[in-house]
mmCIF file of the C-alpha atoms, coordinates in Angstrom:
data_MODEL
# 
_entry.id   MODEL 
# 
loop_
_atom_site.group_PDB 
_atom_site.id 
_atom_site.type_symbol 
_atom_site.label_atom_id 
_atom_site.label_alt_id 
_atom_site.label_comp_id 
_atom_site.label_asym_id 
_atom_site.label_entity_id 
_atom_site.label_seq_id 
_atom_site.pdbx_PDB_ins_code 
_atom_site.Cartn_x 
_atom_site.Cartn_y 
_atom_site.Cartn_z 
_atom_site.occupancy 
_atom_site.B_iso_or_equiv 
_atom_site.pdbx_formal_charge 
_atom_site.auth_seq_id 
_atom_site.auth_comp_id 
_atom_site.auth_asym_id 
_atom_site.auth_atom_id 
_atom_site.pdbx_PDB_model_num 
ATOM 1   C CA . UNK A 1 1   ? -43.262 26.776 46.316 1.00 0.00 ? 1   UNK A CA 1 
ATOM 2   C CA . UNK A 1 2   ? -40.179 26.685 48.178 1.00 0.00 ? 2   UNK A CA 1 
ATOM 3   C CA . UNK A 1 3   ? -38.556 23.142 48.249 1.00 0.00 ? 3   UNK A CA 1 
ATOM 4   C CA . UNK A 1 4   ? -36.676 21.304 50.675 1.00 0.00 ? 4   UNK A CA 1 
ATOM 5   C CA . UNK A 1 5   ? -32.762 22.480 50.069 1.00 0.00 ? 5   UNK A CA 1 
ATOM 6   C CA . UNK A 1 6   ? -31.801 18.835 51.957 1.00 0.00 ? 6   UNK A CA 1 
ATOM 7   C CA . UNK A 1 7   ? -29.409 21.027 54.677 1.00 0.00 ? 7   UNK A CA 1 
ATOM 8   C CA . UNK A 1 8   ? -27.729 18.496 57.155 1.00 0.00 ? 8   UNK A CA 1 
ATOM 9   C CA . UNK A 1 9   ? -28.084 15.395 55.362 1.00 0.00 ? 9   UNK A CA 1 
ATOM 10  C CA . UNK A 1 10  ? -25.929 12.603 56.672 1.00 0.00 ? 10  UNK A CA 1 
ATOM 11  C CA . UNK A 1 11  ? -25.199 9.976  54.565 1.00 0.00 ? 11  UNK A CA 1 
ATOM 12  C CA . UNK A 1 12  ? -26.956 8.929  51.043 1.00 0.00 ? 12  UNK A CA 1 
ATOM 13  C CA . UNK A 1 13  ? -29.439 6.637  52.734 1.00 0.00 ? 13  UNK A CA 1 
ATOM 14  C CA . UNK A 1 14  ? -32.756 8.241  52.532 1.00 0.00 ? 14  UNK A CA 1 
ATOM 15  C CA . UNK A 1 15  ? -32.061 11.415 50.174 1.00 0.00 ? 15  UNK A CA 1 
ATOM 16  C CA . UNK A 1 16  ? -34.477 12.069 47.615 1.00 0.00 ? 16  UNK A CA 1 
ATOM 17  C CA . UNK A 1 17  ? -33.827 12.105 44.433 1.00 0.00 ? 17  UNK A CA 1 
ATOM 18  C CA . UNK A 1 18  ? -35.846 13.260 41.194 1.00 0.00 ? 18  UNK A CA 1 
ATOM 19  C CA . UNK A 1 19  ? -34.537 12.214 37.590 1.00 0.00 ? 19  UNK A CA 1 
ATOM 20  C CA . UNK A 1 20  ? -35.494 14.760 35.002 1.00 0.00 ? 20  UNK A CA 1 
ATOM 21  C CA . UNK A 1 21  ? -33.888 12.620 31.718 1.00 0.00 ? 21  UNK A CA 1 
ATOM 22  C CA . UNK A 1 22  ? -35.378 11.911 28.365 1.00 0.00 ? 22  UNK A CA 1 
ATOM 23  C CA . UNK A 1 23  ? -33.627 8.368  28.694 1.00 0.00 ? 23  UNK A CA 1 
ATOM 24  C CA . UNK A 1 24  ? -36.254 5.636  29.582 1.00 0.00 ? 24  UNK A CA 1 
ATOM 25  C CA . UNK A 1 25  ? -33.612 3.195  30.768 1.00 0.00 ? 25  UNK A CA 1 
ATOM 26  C CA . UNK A 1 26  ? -31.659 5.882  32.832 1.00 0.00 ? 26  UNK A CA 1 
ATOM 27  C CA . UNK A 1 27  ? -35.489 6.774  34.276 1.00 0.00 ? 27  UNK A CA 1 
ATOM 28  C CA . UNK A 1 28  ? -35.985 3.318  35.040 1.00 0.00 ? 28  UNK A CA 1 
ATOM 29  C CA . UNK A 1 29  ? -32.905 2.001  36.039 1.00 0.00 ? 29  UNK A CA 1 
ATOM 30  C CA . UNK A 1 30  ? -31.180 4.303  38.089 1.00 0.00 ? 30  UNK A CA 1 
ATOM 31  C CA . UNK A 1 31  ? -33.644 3.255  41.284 1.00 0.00 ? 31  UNK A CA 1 
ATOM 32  C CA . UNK A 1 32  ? -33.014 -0.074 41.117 1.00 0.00 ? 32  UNK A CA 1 
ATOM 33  C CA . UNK A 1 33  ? -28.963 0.524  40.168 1.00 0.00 ? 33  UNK A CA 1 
ATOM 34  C CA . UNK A 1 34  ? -28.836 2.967  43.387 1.00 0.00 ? 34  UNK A CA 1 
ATOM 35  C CA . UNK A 1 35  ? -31.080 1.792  45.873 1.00 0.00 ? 35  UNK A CA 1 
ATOM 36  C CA . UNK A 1 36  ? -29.825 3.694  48.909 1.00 0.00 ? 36  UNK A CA 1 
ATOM 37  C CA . UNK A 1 37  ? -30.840 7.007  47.044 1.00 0.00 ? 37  UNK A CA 1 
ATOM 38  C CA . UNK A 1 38  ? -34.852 7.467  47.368 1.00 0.00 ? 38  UNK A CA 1 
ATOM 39  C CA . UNK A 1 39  ? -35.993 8.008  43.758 1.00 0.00 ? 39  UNK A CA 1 
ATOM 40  C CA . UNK A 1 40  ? -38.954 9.245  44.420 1.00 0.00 ? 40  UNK A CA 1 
ATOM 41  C CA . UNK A 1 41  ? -39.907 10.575 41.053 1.00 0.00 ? 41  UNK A CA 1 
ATOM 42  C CA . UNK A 1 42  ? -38.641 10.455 37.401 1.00 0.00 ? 42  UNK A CA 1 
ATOM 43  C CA . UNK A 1 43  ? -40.071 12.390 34.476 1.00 0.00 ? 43  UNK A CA 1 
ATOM 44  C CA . UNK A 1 44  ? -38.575 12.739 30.857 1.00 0.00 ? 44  UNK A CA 1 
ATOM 45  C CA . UNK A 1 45  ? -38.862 17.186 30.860 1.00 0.00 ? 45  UNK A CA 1 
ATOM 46  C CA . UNK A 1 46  ? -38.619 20.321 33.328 1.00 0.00 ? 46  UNK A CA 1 
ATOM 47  C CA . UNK A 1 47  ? -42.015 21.345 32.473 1.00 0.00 ? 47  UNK A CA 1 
ATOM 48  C CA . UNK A 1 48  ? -43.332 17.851 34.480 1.00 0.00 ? 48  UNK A CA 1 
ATOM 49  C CA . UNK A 1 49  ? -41.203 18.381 36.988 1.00 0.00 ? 49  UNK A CA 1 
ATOM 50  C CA . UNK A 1 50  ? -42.332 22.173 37.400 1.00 0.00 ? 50  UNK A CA 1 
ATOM 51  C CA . UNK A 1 51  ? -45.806 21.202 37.174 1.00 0.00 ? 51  UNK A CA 1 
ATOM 52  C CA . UNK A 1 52  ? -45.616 18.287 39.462 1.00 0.00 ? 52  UNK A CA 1 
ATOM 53  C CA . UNK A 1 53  ? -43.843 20.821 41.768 1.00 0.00 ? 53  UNK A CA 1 
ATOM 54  C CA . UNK A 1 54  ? -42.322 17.565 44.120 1.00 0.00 ? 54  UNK A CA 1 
ATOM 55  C CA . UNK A 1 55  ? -40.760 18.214 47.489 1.00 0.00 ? 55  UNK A CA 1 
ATOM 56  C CA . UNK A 1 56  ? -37.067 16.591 47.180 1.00 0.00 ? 56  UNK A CA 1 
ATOM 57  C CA . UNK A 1 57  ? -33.267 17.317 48.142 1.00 0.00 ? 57  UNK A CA 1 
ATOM 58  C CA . UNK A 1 58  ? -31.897 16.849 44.160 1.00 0.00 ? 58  UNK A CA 1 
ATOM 59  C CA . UNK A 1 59  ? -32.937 16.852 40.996 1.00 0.00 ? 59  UNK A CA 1 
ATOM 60  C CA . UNK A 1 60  ? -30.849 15.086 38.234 1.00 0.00 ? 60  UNK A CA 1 
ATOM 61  C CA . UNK A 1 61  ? -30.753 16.534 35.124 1.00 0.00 ? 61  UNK A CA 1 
ATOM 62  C CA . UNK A 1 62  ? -30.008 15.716 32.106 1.00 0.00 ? 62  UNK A CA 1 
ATOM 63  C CA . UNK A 1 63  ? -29.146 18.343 29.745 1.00 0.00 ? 63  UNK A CA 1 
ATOM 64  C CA . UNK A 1 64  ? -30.680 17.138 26.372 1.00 0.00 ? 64  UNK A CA 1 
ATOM 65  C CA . UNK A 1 65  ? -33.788 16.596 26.252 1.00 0.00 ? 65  UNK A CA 1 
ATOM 66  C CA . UNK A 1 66  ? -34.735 16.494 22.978 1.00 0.00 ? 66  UNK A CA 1 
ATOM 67  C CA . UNK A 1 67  ? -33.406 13.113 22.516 1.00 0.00 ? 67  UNK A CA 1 
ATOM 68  C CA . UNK A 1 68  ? -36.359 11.247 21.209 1.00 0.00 ? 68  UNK A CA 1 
ATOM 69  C CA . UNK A 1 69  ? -37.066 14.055 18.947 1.00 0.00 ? 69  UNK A CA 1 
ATOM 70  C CA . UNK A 1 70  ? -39.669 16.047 20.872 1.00 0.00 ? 70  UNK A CA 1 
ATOM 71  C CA . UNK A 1 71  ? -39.655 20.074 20.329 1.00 0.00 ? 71  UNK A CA 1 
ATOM 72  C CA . UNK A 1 72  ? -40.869 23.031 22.754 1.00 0.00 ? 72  UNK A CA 1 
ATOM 73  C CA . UNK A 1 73  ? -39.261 21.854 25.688 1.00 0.00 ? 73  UNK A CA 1 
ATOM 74  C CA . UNK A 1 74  ? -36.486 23.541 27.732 1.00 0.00 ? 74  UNK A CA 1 
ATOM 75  C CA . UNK A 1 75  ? -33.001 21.744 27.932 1.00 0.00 ? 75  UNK A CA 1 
ATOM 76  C CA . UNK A 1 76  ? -29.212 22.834 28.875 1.00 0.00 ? 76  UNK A CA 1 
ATOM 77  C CA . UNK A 1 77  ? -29.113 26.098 30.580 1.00 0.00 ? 77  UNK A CA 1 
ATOM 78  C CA . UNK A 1 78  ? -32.280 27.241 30.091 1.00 0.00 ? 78  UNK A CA 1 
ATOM 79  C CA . UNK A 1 79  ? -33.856 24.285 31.761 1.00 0.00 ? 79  UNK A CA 1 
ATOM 80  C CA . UNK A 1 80  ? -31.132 24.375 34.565 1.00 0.00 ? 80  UNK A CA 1 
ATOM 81  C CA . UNK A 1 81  ? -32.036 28.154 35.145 1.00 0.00 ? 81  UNK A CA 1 
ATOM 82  C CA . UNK A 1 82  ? -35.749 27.118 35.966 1.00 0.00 ? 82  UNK A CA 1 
ATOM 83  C CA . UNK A 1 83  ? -35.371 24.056 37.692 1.00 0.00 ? 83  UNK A CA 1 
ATOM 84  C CA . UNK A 1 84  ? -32.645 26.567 39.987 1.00 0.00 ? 84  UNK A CA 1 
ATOM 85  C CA . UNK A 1 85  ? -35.353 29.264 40.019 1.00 0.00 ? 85  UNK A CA 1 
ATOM 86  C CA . UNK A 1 86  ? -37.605 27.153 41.233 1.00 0.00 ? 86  UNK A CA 1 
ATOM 87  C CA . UNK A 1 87  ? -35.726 26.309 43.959 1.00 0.00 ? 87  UNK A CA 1 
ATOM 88  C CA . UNK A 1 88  ? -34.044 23.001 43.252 1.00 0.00 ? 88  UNK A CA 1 
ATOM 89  C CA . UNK A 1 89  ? -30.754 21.785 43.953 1.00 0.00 ? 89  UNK A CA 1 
ATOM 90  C CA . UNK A 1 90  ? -29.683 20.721 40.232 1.00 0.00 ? 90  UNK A CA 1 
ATOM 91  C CA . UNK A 1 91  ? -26.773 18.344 39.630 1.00 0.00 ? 91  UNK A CA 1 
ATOM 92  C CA . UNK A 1 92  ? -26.078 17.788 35.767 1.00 0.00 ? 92  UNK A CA 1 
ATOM 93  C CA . UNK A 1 93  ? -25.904 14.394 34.644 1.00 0.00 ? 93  UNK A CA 1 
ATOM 94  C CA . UNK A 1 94  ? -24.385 14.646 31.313 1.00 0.00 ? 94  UNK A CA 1 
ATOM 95  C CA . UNK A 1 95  ? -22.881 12.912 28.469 1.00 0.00 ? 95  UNK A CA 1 
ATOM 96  C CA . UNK A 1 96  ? -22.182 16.910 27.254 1.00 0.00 ? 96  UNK A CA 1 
ATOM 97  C CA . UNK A 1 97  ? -18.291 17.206 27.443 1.00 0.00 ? 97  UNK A CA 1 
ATOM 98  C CA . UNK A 1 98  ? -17.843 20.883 26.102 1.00 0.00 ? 98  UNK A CA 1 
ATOM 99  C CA . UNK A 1 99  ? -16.459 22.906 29.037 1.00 0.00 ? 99  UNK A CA 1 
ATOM 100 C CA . UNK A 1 100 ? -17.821 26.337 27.645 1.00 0.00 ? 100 UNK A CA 1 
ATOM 101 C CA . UNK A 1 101 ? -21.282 24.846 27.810 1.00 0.00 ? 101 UNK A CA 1 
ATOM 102 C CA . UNK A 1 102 ? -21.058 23.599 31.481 1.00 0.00 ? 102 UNK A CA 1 
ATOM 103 C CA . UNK A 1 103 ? -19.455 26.344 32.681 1.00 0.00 ? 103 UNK A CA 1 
ATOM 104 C CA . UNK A 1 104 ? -22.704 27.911 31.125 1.00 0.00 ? 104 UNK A CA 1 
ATOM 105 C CA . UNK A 1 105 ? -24.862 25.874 32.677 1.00 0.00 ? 105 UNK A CA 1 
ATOM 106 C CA . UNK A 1 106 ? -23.245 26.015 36.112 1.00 0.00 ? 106 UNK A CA 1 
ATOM 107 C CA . UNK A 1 107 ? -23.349 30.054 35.398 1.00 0.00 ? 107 UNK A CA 1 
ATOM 108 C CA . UNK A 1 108 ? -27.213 29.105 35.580 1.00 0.00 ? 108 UNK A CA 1 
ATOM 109 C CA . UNK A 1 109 ? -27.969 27.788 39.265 1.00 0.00 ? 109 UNK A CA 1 
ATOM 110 C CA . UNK A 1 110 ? -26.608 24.234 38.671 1.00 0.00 ? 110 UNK A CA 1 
ATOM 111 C CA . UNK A 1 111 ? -24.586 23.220 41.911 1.00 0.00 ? 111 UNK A CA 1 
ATOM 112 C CA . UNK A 1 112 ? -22.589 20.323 40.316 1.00 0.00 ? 112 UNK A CA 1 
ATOM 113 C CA . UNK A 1 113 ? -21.860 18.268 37.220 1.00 0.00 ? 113 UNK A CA 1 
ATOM 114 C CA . UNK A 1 114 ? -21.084 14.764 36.829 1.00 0.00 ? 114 UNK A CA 1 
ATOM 115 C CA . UNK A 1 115 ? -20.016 12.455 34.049 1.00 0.00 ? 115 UNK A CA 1 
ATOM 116 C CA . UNK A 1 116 ? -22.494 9.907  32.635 1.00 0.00 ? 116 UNK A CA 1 
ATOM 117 C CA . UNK A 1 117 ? -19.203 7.204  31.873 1.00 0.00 ? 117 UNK A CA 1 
ATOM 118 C CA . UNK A 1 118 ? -18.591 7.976  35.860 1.00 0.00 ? 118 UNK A CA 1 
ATOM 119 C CA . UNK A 1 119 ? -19.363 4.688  38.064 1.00 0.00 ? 119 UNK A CA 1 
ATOM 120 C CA . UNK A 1 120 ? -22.215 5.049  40.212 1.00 0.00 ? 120 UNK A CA 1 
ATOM 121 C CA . UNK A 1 121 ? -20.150 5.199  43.179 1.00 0.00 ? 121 UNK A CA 1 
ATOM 122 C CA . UNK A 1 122 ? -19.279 8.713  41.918 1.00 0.00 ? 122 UNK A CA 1 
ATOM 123 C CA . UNK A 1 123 ? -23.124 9.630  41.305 1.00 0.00 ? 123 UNK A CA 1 
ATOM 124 C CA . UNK A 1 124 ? -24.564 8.610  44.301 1.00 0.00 ? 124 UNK A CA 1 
ATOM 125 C CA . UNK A 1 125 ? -21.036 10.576 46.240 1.00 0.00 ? 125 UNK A CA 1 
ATOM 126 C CA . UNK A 1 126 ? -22.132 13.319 44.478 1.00 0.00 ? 126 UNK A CA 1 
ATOM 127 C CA . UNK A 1 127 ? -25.974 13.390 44.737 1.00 0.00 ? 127 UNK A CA 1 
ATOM 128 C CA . UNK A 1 128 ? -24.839 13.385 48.769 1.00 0.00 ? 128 UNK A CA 1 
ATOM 129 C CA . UNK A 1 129 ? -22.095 16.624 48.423 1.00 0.00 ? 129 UNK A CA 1 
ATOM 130 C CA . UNK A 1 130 ? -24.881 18.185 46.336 1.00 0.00 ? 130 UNK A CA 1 
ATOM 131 C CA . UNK A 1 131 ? -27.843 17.512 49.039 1.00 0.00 ? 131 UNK A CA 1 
ATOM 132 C CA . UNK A 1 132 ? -25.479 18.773 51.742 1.00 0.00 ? 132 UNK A CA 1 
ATOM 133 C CA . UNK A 1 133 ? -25.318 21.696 50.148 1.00 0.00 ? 133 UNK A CA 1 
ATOM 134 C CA . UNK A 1 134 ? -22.028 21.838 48.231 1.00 0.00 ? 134 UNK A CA 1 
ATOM 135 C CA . UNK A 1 135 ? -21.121 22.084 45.149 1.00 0.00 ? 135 UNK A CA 1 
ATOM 136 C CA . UNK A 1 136 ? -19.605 19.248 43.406 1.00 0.00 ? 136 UNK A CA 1 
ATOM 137 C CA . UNK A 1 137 ? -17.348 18.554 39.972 1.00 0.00 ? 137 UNK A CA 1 
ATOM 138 C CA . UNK A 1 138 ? -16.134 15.004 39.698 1.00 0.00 ? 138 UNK A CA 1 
ATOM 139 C CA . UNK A 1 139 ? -12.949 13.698 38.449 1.00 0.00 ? 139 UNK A CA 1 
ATOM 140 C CA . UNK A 1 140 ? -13.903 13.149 35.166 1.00 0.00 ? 140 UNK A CA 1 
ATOM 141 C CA . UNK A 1 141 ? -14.664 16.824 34.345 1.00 0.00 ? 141 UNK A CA 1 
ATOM 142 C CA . UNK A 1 142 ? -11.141 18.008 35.567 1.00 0.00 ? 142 UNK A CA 1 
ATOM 143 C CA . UNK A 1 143 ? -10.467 21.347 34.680 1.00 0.00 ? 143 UNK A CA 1 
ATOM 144 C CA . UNK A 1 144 ? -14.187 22.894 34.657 1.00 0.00 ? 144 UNK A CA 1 
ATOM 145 C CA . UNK A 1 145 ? -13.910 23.862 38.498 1.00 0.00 ? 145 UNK A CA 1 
ATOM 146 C CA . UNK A 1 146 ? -10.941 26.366 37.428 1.00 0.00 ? 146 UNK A CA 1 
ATOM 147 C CA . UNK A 1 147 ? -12.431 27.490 34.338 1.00 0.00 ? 147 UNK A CA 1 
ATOM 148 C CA . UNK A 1 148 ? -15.678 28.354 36.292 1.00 0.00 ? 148 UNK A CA 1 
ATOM 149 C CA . UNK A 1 149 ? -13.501 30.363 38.576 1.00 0.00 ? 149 UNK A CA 1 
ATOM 150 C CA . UNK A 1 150 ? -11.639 31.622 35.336 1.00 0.00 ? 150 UNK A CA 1 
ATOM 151 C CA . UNK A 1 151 ? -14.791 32.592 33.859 1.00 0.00 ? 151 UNK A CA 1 
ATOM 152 C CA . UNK A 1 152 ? -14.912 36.268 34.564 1.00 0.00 ? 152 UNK A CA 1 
ATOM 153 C CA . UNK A 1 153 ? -11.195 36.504 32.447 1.00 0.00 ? 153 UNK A CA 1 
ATOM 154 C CA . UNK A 1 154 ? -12.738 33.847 29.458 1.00 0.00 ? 154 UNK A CA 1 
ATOM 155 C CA . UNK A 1 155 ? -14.093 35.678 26.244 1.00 0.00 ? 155 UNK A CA 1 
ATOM 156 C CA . UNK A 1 156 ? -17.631 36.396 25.663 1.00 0.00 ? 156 UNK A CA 1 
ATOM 157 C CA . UNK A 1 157 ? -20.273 37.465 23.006 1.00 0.00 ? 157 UNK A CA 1 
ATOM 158 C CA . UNK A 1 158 ? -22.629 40.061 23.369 1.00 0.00 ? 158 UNK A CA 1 
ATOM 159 C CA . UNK A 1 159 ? -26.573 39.610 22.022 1.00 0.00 ? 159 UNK A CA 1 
ATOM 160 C CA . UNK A 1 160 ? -24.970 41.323 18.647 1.00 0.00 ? 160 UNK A CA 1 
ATOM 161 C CA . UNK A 1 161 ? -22.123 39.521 18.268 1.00 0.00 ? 161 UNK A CA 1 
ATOM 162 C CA . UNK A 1 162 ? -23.515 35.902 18.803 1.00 0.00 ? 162 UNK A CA 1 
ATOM 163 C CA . UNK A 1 163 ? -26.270 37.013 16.011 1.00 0.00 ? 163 UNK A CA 1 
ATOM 164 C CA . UNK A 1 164 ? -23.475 38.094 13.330 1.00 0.00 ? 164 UNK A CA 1 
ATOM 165 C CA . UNK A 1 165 ? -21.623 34.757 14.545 1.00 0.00 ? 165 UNK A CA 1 
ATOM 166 C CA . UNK A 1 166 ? -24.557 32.879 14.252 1.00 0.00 ? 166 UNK A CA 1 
ATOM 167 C CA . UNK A 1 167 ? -25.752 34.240 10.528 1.00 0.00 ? 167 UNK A CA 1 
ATOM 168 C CA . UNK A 1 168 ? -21.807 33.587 9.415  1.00 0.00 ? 168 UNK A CA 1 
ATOM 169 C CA . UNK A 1 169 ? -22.184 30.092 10.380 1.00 0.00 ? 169 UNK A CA 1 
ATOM 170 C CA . UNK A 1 170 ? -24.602 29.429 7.762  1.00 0.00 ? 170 UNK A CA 1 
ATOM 171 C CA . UNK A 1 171 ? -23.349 31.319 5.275  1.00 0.00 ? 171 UNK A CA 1 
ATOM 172 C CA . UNK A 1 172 ? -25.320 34.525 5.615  1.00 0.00 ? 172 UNK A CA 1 
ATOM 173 C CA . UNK A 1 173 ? -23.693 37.689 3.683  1.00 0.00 ? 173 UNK A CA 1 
ATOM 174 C CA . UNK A 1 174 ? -22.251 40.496 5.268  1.00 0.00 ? 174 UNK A CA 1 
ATOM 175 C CA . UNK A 1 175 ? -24.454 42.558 3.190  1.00 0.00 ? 175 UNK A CA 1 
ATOM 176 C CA . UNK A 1 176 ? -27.448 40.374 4.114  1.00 0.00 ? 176 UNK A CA 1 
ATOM 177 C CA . UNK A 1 177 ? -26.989 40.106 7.367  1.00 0.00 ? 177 UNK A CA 1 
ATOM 178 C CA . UNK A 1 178 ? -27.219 44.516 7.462  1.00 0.00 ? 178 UNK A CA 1 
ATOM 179 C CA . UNK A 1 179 ? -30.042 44.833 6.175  1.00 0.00 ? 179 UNK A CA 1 
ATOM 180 C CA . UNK A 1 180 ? -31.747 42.032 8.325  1.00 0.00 ? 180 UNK A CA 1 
ATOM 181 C CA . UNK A 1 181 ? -30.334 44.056 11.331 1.00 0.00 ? 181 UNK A CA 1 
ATOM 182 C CA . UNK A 1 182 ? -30.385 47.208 9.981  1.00 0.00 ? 182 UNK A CA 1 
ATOM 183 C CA . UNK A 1 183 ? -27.022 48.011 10.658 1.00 0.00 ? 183 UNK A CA 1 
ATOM 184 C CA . UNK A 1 184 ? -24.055 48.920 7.963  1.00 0.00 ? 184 UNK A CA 1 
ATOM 185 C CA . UNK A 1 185 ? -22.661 46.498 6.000  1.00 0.00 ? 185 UNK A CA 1 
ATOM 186 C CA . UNK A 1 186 ? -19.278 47.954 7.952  1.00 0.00 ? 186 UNK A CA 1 
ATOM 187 C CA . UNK A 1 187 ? -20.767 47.499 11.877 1.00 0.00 ? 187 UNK A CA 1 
ATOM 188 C CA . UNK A 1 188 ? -22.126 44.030 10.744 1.00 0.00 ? 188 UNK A CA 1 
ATOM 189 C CA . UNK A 1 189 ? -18.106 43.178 9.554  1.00 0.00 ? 189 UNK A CA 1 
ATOM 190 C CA . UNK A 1 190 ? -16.732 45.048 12.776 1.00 0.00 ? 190 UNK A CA 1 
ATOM 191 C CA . UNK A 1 191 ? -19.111 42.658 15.091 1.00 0.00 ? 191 UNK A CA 1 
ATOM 192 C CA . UNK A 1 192 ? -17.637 39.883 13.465 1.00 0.00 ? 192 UNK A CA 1 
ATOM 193 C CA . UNK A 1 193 ? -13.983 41.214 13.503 1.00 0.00 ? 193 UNK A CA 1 
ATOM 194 C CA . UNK A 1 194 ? -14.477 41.379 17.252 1.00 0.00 ? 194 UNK A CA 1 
ATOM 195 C CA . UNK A 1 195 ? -15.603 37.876 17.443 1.00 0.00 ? 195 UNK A CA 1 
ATOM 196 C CA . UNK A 1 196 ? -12.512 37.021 15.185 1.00 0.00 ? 196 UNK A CA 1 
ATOM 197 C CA . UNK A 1 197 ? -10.532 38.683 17.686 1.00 0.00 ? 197 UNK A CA 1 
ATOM 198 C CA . UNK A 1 198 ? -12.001 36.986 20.571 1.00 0.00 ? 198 UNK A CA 1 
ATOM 199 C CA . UNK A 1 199 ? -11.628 33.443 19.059 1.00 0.00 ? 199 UNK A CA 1 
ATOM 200 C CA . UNK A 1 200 ? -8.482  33.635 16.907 1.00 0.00 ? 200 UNK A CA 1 
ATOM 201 C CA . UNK A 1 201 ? -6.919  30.821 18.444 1.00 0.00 ? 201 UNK A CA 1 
ATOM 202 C CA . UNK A 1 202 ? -9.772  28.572 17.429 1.00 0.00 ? 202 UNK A CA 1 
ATOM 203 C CA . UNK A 1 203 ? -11.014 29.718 14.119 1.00 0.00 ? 203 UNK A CA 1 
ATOM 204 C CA . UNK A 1 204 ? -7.520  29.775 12.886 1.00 0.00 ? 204 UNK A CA 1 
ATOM 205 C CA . UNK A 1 205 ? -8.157  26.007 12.092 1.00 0.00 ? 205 UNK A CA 1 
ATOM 206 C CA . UNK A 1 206 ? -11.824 26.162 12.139 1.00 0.00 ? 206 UNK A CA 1 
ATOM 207 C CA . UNK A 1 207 ? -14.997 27.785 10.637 1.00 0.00 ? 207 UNK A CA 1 
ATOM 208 C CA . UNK A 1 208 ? -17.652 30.375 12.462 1.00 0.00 ? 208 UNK A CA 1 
ATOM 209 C CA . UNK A 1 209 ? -20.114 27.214 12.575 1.00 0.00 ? 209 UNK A CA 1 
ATOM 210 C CA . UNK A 1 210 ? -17.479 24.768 14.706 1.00 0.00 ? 210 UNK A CA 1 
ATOM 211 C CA . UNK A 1 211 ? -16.908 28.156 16.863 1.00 0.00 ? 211 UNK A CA 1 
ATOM 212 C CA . UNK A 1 212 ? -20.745 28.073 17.142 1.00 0.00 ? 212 UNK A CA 1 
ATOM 213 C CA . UNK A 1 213 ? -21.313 24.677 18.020 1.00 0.00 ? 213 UNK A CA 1 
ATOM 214 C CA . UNK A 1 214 ? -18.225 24.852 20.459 1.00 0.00 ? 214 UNK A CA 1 
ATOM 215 C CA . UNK A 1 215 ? -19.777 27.319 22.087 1.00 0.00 ? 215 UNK A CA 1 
ATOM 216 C CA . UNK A 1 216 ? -23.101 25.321 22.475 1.00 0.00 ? 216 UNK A CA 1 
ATOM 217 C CA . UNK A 1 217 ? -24.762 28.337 20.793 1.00 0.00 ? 217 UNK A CA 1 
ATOM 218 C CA . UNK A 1 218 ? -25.867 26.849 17.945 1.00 0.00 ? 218 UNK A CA 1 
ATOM 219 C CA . UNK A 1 219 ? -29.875 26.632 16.999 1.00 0.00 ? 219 UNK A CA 1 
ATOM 220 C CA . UNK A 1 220 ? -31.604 24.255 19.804 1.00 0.00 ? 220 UNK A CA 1 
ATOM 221 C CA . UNK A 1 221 ? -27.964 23.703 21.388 1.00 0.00 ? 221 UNK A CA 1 
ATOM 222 C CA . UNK A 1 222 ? -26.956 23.833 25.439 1.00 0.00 ? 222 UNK A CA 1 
ATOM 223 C CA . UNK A 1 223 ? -26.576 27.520 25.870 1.00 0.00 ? 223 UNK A CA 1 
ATOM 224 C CA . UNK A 1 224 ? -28.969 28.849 23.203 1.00 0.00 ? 224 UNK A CA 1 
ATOM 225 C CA . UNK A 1 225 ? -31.962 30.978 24.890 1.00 0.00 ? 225 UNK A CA 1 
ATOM 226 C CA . UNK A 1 226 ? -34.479 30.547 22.104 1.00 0.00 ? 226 UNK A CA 1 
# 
C-alpha cells in the first residue's frame, strides 16, 4: 500500500487528516474544533490504523498510547517508525517535552512535532506545512530543530551500554549484571564508566534511573524498542 504523500496541497481546506490518539476527547473533538481539516478517520492505536490501511495526506500521532492502561501496542518511536514505513506522513502531537526523545522520534520518519498547549491555529498551520511536504517544528518546541541537526555530535548508547544503564537504574549489581550477560564483572563496570563519561554533566546531580528516564529509555518509555 502506498498512500497518498498530499504533494501540492494548497491551503488546509480539504486535507485529510487521520488521528491516531488514545484520548477520546482529542478523537472526538478535534473534527469539530478544526473543521477546515477533513478528519476522515480517528482510531486510539497504530495497529488500527495499519490494519485499516486509509488513504490520507497526515496522520496525527500521539506518542503515548498506553494511556488508558492497555499493553502490546506500539507507541513513541516505534509506532512513528511504522506508521513512516508504511508510508505516512506523521506529525507528532505531543504533550512529551523531552528533546532527546523527539529528536528520537523524528530520527524515526516523523516529519514534524507540535505542542499539545499550542493553539489550534498552530496545528492546523502545521498539519498544512506537513501535507505539503515539509517538515515542521513549532514555536513551542524551540531548540529541537538544532538539536536534530546537532544530533550526529550528541552522545549515544550502544545496545550494551543502554542494558548496563538500564540494570543500574534498578539497582542491579555489577557482579549480577556479569553473569546475566556473561561478561566480566570489569567489562560490565567499563560499559558503565563509558556511559558515566558520556553523561557526566547530568548524573553529577542525578541517578542512572533519571538518566534513563531522560533519555526516554526506560521500560515501556518513548524510545524503548521492546
Amino acid at each position: 500500500m502506498s498512500a497518498p504523500q498530499g504533494r501540492g496541497v494548497p491551503g488546509r481546506e480539504g486535507i485529510r487528516v487521520v488521528v491516531v490518539d488514545d484520548d477520546t476527547v482529542i478523537r472526538e473533538g478535534l473534527p469539530r474544533l478544526i473543521p477546515e481539516l477533513h478528519v476522515h478517520m480517528t482510531v486510539s492505536s497504530v495497529e488500527e490504523l495499519l490494519a485499516a490501511q486509509p488513504e490520507t495526506d497526515v496522520v496525527l500521532l500521539d506518542l503515548v498510547l498506553t494511556g488508558t492502561g492497555r499493553t502490546g501496542v506500539r507507541q513513541g518511536a516505534v509506532a512513528v517508525e511504522a506508521v513512516a514505513r508504511a508510508g505516512y506522513r506523521v506529525l507528532i502531537y505531543t504533550n512529551e517535552r523531552r528533546r532527546e526523545v523527539l529528536v528520537g522520534c523524528m530520527a524515526a520518519g516523523a516529519r514534524g512535532v507540535i505542542h499539545k498547549a499550542e493553539p489550534l491555529v498552530a496545528l492546523a498551520e502545521a498539519v498544512a506545512e506537513v501535507a505539503a511536504g515539509r517538515v515542521v517544528v513549532t514555536q513551542a518546541l524551540v531548540g529541537l530543530a538544532e538539536l536534530a541537526e546537532r544530533r550526529g555530535t550528541l552522545p549515544s548508547l550502544t545496545t550494551r551500554q543502554r542494558e548496563i544503564l538500564s540494570a543500574r537504574a534498578r539497582g542491579e549489581t555489577f557482579r549480577s549484571i556479569a553473569d546475566r550477560l556473561f561478561i566480566s564483572k570489569k567489562t560490565a563496570e567499563e560499559h558503565m564508566a563509558v556511559v558515566t563519561a558520556k553523561f557526566a554533566d547530568f548524573l553529577r546531580d542525578h541517578s542512572p534511573a533519571d538518566l534513563e528516564r531522560e533519555l526516554g529509555l526506560g521500560p515501556g518509555d518513548l524510545l524503548d524498542p521492546r
